[in-house]
Every structure is written in C-alpha cells, then in structure tokens.
N, C-alpha and C positions, 0 to 999 in steps of 0.2 A: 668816788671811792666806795660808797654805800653801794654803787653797783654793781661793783665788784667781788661787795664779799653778796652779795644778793645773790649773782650769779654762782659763784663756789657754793652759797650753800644749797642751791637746788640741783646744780652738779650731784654735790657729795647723796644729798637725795636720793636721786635716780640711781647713781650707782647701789646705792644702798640696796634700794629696791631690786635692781637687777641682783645680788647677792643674797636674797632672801629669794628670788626665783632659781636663782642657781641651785640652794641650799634644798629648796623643794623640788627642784627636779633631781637633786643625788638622792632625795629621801626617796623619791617615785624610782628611780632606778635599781636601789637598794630593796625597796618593795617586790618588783617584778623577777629580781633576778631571786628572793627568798623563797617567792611562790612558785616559781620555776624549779628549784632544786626539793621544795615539797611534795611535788607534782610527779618529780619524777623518783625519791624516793618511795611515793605512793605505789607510782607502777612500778616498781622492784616489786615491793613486799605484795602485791596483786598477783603478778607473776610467778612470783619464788611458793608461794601458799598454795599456789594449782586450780584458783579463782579466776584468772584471766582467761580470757579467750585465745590461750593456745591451742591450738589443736592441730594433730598428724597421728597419718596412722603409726600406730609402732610396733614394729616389726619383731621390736627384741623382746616385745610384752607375750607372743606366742610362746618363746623359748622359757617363758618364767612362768606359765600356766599349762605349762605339757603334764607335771606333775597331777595337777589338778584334773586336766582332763581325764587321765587312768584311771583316777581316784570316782571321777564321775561315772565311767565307764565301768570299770571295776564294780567297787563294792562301795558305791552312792547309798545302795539303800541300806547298809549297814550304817556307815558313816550319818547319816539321818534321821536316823531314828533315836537315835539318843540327843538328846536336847538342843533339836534342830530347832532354828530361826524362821519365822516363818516365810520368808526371803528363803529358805533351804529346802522348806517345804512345796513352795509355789515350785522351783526349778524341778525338784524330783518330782513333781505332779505333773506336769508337762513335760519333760524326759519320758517320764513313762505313758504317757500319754500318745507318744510319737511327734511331739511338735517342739520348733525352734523356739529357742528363748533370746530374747533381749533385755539383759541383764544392764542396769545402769544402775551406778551409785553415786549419791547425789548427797548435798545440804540443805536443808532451808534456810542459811545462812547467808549462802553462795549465791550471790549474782546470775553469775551465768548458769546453773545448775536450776535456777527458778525460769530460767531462758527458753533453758531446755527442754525441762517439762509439759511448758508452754506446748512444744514443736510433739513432745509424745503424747499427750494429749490426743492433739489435730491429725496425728497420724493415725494413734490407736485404731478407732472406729475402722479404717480399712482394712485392717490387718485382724480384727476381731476373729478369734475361732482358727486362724493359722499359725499365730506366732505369738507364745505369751510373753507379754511385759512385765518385768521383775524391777521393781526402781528400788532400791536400797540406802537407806539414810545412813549415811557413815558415822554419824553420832549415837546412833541408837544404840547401848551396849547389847542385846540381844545378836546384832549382826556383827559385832567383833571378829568373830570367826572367820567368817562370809570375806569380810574385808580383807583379814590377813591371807584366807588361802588365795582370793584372788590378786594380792600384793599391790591393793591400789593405794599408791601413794598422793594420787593427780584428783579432782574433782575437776568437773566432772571426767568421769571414766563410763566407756559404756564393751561390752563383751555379746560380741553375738556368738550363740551358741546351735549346736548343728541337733538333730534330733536322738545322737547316738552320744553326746556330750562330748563331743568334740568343742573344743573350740576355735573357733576361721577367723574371729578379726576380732581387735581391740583397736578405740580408739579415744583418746584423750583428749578432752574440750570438751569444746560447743558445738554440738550437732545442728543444724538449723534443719526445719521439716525435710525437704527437698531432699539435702546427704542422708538426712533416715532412712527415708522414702529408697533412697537409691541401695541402701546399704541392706536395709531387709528386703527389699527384690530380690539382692543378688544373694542373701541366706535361704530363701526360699526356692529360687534358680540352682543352688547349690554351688553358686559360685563364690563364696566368700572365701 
C-alpha cells in the first residue's frame, strides 16, 4: 500500500510540474504576443510622424507648391528680403545665380532624415558648383516660413528646383545616394 501512495505522490509531482511549465509557457506567450502589439504600435506612430522610410514621388505635392513657384518666380527677391531665413537666402542666391537647387528638410531627430544626410553628403562633392544643397531643419524657428510655404508635412521631404524657380519634383522619405544621384541627373538634364 505504501506503494501506492509512493506512486500517486510522484504522479501528483510531475503533473505539478508539468503545470508550472504550462503556466510558464502562457507567461512566454503572453510575453511575445505584448511585444508584438508594441512593436507594431511603434510602427504606426513611426510611420504616421513621417520618420519612417516611406517614400513615393508625390505628384499632388507639385499642385500644392505651384503657388510658391510664381512667388519664386515672381517677386522672390521682394519676398526675401525682409526677414529671410537663411535657407531663403541660400535658394534666392542660387536662383539668381542660374543654378538648380536641392532643397531638403530634415530633423536631427529623425532616423531616417540623419540616413539621408548621410547619402547628401556622398553625393554633394559631385554636384559641387552645379546644384546647390539647401538642407532645412524643420525645428529651427527661423525656417517656419520656408516650411509652411513649402507645406511639408512628411520628413524627410526633399524639392528639386529648376534654375527659373520652378519646381519639377518632390519627394517624400528616404532618398538612398544612388535615387539622388539619379534625381539631380535628371534636374540637371532638365528632365525632372
């Protein structure tokens, strides 16, 4: 009989045991499934902020800087002279110069905006003396302006500009060197 409850109570044991594994495996599943829904809260609010690496051209961003274009075209250097940014100065100084700009606005906050940099950087040097580089911190109150006529909601945002202050292409993200590379070619080809 002694063996019998011997036996039950290493049964009950084991089971036991297996119950405290079970219990630790709902905890580990309850884990993975909370870091999951973190994970992807995280990329929402990444995405929806304009810090993610979205990026497309956008087509309807031309139709919301035509205003701006005349205004450069027009009367820029009215518009400029009174308590321009120096981001408004560097554009009207290569406008009038005769040369394209590449206008970006950026964070040193932003991830991918420090990415980018990176890629304008490595390109600048090529493009030296043909196409000036305007990079725009969107925080800096001085460029409030700059930001709102240009209506960038997205970081990074970058705006290539034609030498007559046109604007031919805007696009939103992350440029990697190479799309640069190919995007002020084609500013310079006057193909944008």
């Amino acid at each position: 009989m002694a063996d019998f409850y011997e036996k039950s109570f290493l049964k009950a044991r084991r089971s036991g045991g297996e119950e405290k594994k079970k219990e630790g495996s709902r905890a580990g599943k309850i884990l993975i499934v909370s870091l999951a829904v973190l994970a992807s809260l995280a990329f929402l609010f990444l995405a929806d902020c304009g810090c993610g690496e979205q990026s497309g051209h956008k087509e309807e961003m031309r139709a919301e800087v035509e205003q701006e274009e005349q205004e450069l075209k027009g009367n820029s250097s009215q518009s400029l002279q009174t308590t321009a940014s120096p981001s408004q100065k560097a554009i009207e100084s290569a406008l009038q110069a005769g040369r394209p700009v590449f206008l970006n606005f950026h964070s040193n906050q932003c991830i991918p905006c420090k990415e980018m940099e990176k890629a304008i950087e490595e390109v600048r040097p090529e493009y030296e003396g043909r196409v000036a580089f305007v990079v725009v911190d969107v925080y800096d109150p001085a460029e409030m302006v700059l930001c709102d006529r240009f209506q960038v909601r997205v970081i990074p945002t970058s705006f290539f500009i034609r030498p007559d202050g046109t604007v031919v292409d805007a696009y939103e993200g992350l440029l990697r060197a190479p799309e640069l590379r190919n995007m002020l070619n084609r500013l310079l080809a006057g193909q944008a």
